[in-house]
Structure formats: C-alpha cells, structure tokens
C-alpha positions as CSV (number, residue, x, y, z in Angstrom):
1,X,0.0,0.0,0.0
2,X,1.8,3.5,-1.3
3,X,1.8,6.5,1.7
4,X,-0.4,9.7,0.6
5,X,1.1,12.9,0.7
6,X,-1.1,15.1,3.3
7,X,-0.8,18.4,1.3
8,X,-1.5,16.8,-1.9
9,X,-4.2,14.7,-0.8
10,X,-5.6,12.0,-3.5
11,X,-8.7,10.0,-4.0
12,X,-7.6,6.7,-2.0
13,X,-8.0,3.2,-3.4
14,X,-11.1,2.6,-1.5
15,X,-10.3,-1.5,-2.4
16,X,-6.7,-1.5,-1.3
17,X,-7.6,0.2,2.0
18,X,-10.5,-1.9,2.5
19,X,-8.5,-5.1,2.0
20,X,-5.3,-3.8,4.1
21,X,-7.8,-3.3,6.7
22,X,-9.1,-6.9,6.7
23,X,-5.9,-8.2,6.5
24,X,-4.8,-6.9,9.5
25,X,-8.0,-8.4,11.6
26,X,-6.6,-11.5,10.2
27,X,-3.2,-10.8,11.4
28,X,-4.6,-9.9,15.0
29,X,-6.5,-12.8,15.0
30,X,-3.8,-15.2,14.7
31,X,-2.5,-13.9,18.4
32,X,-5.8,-13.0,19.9
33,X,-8.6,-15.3,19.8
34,X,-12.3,-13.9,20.3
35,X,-12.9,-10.5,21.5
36,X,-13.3,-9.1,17.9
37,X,-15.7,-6.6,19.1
38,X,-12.8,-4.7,21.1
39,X,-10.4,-5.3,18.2
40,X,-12.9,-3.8,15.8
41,X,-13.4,-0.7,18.3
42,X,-9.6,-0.6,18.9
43,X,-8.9,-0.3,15.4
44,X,-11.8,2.8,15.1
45,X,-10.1,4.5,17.8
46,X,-6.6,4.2,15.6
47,X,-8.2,5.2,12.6
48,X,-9.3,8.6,13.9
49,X,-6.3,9.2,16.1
50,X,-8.2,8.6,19.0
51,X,-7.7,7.5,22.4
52,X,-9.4,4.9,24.6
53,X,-10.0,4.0,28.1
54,X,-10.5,0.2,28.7
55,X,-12.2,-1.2,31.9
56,X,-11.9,-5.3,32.8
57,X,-10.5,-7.5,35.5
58,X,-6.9,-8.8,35.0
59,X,-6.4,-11.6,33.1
60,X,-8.5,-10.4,29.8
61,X,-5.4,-10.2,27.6
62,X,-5.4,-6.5,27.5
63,X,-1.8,-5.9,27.4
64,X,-1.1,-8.5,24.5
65,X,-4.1,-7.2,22.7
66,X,-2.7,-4.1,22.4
67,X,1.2,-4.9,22.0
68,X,-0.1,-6.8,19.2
69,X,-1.9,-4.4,17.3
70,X,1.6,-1.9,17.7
71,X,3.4,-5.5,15.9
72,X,0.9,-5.6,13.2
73,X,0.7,-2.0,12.6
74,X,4.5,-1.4,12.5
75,X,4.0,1.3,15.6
76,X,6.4,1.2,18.4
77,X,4.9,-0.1,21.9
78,X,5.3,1.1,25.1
79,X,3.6,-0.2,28.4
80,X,3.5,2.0,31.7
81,X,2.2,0.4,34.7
82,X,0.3,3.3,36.7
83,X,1.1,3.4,40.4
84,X,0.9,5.8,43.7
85,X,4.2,6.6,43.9
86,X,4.5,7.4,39.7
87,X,5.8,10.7,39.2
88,X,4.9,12.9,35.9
89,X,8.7,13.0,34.8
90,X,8.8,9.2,35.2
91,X,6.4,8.9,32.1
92,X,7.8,12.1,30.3
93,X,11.8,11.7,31.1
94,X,13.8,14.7,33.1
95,X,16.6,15.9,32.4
96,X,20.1,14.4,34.2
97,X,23.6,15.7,34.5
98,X,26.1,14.0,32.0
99,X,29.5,14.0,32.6
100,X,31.6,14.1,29.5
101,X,34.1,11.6,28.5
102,X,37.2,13.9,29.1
103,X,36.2,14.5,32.3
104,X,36.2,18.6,32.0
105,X,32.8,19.6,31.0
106,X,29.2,18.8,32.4
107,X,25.8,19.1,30.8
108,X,22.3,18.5,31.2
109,X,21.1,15.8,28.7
110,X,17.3,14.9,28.7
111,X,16.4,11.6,29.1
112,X,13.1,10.5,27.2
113,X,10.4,8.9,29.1
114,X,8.5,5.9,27.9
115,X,5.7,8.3,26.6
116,X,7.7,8.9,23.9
117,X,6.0,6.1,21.3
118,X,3.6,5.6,19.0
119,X,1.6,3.4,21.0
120,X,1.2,3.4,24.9
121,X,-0.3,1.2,27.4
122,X,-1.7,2.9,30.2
123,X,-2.2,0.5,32.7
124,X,-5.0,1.4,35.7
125,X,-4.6,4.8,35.0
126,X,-7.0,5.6,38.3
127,X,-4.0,4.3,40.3
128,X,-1.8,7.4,40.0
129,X,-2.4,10.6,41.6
130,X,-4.0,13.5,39.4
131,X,-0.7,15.1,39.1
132,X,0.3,12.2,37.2
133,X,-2.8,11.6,35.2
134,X,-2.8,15.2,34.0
135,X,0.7,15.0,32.6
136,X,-0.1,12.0,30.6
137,X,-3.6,13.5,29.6
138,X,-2.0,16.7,28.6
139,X,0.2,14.7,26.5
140,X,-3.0,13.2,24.9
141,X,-4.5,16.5,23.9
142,X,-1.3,18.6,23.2
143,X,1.0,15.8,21.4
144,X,3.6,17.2,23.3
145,X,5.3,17.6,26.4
146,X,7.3,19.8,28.3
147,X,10.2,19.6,30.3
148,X,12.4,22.1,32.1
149,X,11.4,24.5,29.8
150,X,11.7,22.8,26.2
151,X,8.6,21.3,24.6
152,X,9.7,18.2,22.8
153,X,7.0,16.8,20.1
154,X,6.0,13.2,20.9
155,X,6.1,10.7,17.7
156,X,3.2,10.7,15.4
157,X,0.9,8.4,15.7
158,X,0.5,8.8,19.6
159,X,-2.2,6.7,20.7
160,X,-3.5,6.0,24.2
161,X,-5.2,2.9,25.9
162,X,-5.8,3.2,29.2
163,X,-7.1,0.8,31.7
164,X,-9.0,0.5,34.4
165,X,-9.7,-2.2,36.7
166,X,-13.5,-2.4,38.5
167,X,-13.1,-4.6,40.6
168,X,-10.3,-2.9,43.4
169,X,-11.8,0.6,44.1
170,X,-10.0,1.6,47.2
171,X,-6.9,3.6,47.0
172,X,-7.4,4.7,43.3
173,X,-7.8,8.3,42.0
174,X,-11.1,8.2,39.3
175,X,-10.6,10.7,36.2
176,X,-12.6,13.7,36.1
177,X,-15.4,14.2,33.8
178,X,-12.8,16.6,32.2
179,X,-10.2,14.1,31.8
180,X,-12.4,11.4,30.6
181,X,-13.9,13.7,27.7
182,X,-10.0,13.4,26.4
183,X,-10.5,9.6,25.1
184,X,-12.3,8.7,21.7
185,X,-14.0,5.5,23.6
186,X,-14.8,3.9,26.4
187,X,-14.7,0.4,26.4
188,X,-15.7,-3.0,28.6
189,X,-13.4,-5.7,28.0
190,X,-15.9,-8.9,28.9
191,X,-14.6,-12.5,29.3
192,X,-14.3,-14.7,26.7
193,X,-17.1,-17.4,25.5
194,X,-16.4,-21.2,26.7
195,X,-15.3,-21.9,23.2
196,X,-12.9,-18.9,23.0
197,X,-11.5,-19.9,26.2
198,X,-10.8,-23.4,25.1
199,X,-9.2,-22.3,22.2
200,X,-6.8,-19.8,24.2
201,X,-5.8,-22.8,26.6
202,X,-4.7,-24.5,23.7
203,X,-2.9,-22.5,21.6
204,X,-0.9,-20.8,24.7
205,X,-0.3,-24.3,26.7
206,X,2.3,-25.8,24.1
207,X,6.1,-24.9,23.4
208,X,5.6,-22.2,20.9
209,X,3.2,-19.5,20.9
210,X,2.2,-17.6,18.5
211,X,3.6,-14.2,17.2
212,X,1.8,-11.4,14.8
213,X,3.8,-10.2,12.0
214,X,4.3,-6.3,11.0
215,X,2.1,-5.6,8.1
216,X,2.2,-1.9,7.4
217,X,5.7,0.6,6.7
218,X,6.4,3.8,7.9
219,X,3.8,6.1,6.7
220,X,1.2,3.0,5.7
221,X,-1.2,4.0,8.9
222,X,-1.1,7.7,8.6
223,X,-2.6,6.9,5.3
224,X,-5.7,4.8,6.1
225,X,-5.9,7.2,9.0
226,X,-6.5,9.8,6.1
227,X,-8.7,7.6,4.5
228,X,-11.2,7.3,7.6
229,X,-11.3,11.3,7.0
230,X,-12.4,10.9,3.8
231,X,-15.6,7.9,4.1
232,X,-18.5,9.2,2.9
233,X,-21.0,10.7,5.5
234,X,-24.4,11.3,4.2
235,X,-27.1,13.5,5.6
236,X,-29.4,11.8,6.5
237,X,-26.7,9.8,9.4
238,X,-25.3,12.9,10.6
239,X,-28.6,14.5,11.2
240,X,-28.8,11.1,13.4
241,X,-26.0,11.9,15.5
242,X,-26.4,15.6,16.2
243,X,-30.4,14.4,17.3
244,X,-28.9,11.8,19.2
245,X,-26.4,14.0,21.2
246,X,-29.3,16.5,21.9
247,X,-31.2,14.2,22.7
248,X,-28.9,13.1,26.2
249,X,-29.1,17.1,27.7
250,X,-32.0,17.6,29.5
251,X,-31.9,21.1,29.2
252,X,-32.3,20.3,25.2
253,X,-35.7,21.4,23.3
254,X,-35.3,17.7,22.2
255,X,-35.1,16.2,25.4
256,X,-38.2,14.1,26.6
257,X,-39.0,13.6,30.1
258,X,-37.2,10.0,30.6
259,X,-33.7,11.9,29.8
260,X,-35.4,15.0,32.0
261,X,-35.4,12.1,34.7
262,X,-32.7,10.0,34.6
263,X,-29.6,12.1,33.2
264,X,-27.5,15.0,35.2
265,X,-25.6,15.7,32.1
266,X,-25.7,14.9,28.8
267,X,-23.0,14.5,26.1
268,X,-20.8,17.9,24.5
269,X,-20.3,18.8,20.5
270,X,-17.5,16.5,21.1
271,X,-19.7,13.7,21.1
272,X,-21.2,14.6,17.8
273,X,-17.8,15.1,16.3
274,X,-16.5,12.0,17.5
275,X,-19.5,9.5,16.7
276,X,-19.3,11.1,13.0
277,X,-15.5,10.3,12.7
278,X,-15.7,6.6,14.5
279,X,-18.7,6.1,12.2
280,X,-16.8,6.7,8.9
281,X,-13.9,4.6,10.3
282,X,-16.0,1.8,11.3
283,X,-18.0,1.8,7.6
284,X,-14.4,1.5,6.4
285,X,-13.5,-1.2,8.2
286,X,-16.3,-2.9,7.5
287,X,-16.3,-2.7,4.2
288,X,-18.4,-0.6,3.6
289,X,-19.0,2.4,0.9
290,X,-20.4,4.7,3.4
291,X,-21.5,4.9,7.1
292,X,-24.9,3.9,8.3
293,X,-27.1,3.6,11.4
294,X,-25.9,0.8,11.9
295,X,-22.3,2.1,12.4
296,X,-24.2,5.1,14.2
297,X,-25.5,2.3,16.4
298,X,-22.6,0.6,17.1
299,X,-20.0,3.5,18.2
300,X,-23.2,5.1,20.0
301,X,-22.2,3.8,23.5
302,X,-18.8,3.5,23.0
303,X,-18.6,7.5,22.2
304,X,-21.4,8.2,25.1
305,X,-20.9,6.2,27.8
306,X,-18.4,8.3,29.5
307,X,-19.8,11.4,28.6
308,X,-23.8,11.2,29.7
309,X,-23.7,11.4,33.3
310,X,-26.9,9.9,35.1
311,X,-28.5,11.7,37.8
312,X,-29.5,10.7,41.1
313,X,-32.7,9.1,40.0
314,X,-31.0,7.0,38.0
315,X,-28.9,5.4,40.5
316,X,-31.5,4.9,42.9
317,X,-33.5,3.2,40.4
318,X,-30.7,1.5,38.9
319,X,-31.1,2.4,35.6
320,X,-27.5,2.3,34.3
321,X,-25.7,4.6,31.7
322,X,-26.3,1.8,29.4
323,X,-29.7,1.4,29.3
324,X,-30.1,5.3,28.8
325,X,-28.4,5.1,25.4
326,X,-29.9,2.2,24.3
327,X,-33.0,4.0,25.0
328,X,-32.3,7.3,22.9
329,X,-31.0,5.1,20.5
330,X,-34.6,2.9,19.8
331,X,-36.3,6.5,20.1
332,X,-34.3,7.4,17.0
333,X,-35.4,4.9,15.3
C-alpha cells in the first residue's frame, strides 16, 4: 500500500484500503482469539487518532491485545504500569547531568520517558495521583510535552489505551469528567465465550506461541488514518448523530421527560464530532462504501458512555448509563 502525501491529498483506493484493513483483523486474530468486538473498536479509535479508556478484570489479555496491534501495525509499543508513587517525569523523562568523556565539562542531557512512542499502554490509570494523570492526559490533547522548559514533540501516531480495573476501588484516583472527555472510547473488555476460552488454553499451553507479523511501513497507517477522514457521511446519518447528542441534555428542546429524569448531564459537540469520525472509520472497516445507522448504532455507546452522566434518580432506580443510550437510541429509530 503507497503512503499519501497530506498536502497533496488523493482519492484513496477505496479496495486497497479496505482489503489492508481486513488483513490486519486476520493478522490480530492469529494472536488474539475472540474479543473481535474490542479489536474492531480498537482499530476505530486508531483510525481517527483517537484515544481509549478500557475497563476489565486482569487476566483479559489486555496488554497482549494491544502490544499486538503496535506489531501488526508497525508502531512502536510502550507499556506504563500506573502506580501511587509514579511521578509525571517518570512517564515524560527529566533531564540528568552527563559527565563528558574527558572528564572537563558537564551538561544536562534529557532523558526520554517511555511516553515517547507511538503506542502506549496505560495501565490502571486511576492508580496514580492527578498530578500524574494530567501529565499523561495533557500529552494526549497537546501531542507534546514539556520539560524544564523545552517542549519536545512526541512521535506521530500517539495513541492512548488506558485501563481501568473495576473490581479494586480503594486507594485509586477516578478521572474527572474533564479528563475522561480526552478519550475517543470507552470500552468493557468482557470474558471470553467457553469456546474462546478453550481455544486460548490451547494454543498458549504448548512450546511455541504464536507471534503477529508487521504488516504496514512507515507512513502506511497515517494513510488509512487519512482515509477514515475521507468515508463518505451522508445526511441523513449525521442529522442522526447531532439528534442523538441533543437528545442526552435535559436542558435540550429535544429532550423528553425520561432523559429529564434519569440524566445529570448529557454528552458535549465532542460527542457529535467524534460519533461522525468513528462512524466513517467503522464503515471502512467494515467494508463498507459509506456509514450507516448501523455504524451510528454501534459507536453510540462507546462514544457516550463516558460522557452522559446519570442523575440521582437513575442510580437509585438503577437504571444504568447503558440502558439510557440504548433508549435514545430505539427513540431514533
């Protein structure tokens, strides 16, 4: 697959794009049996340069999910384990006083932290105090960071997945509403079927396991990522989003009296803009000429869910976040 040049932007080869794109599920699925859901979403979030927050107990494969997808997608892969005592230059660098090799003459040199790759593993971000979080997040939004001073670009892509465990609560620092807004998705990671999990057992249990192969060259990704900018949108689907995201703020003409009820807050025009890009992504990696509502409905949740904000009500009735989309979205219907 030839790399695009971003000023001179072409048409792309809508079939060579589509069937890079399958190849690489294939490739992933060589290492990482079931959870093609999460794969699918994973590669959305890549697509539009997006960021995601994953929540699952250990043991879900998280980390080899995602150091595979940096293997197939040529991307270099770094994993930082989030902790209490985690300080910001710790994941950015700092800078430490060389000494020469004649002895004479000392300088500062700057050390690069482990942020400094194309893809990073955040793992249980909530661990780490905000201090901490913020550096990363800022990193997220500004695709930089700065250090004594100098800002230093970080390489491009620069993708986030974070984690989050639900199960251990105490002793963990949750993101602000803020913070959260930062990532593309939010994503639960579920177990795998009895099937799956037979499978994994046996293709991890012998002497060799197996191993994904690099499929795209420098410059390959940034291309389909220009692609995904370029799927058709029509009308009629983004007038579907932009009802749906009006649709979760009960202050909103639109809103009816079960969002009046149940929701504190609804979703931002950040929501509308990033349901319309993972959309288009989606469509593409599906296949498909153009996104529908049935790529509306499937990024719906993970676009929302960490954006609509139930109320009170909601809790005490135990109507979850999830069940609110999946309400507005058989009301758009």
């Amino acid at each position: 697959m030839s790399t695009s040049d971003p000023a001179n932007p072409v048409t792309p080869d809508w079939d060579d794009v589509r069937a890079t794109l399958q190849n690489i599920r294939l490739e992933i699925g060589r290492v990482i049996i079931g959870q093609d859901d999460v794969v699918e979403e994973l590669l959305t979030c890549l697509l539009c340069k997006g960021h995601a927050l994953l929540i699952g107990v250990p043991g879900l494969a998280k980390t080899l999910l995602i150091n595979t997808l940096g293997q197939v997608l040529g991307l270099s892969f770094h994993r930082i384990q989030f902790t209490p005592d985690l300080m910001p230059t710790d994941i950015l660098g700092s800078e430490i006083l060389q000494t020469h090799a004649d002895g004479m003459r000392r300088e500062f040199e700057f050390v690069h932290g482990p942020v400094f790759a194309n893809l990073i593993l955040a793992d249980e971000i909530n661990r780490t105090p905000p201090k901490t979080q913020s550096a990363l997040l800022e990193a997220m939004q500004e695709k930089q960071v700065t250090v004594a001073g100098k800002t230093l670009s970080l390489p491009s892509p620069f993708i986030v997945f974070a984690t989050q465990n639900p199960i251990e609560q105490e002793g963990t620092y949750p993101l602000p509403e803020a913070q959260l807004d930062r990532f593309l998705y939010s994503l639960n990671v579920g177990y795998p079927t009895r099937e799956e999990e037979k499978r994994i057992v046996q293709a991890t249990i012998g002497e060799h396991q197996p191993e994904a192969r690099s499929l795209l060259k420098e410059g390959e990704l940034e291309t389909l990522q220009a692609a995904a900018t370029r799927a058709p949108l029509p009308d009629p689907v983004l007038d579907m989003i932009i009802n749906l995201v009006h649709a979760t703020r009960p202050g909103s003409e639109t809103a009816d009296e079960y969002v009046k009820h149940y929701v504190a807050w609804g979703a931002g025009p950040r929501a509308s803009q990033n349901l319309a890009r993972a959309a288009r992504a989606l469509a593409l990696i599906r296949g498909k000429a153009a996104a529908t509502a049935e790529e509306l409905h499937a990024v719906a949740a993970p676009v929302l869910r960490h954006r609509v904000v139930p109320n009170y009500n909601a809790v005490g009735e135990g109507v979850s976040v999830e069940e609110i989309i999946a309400t507005l979205l058989k009301r758009l219907d």
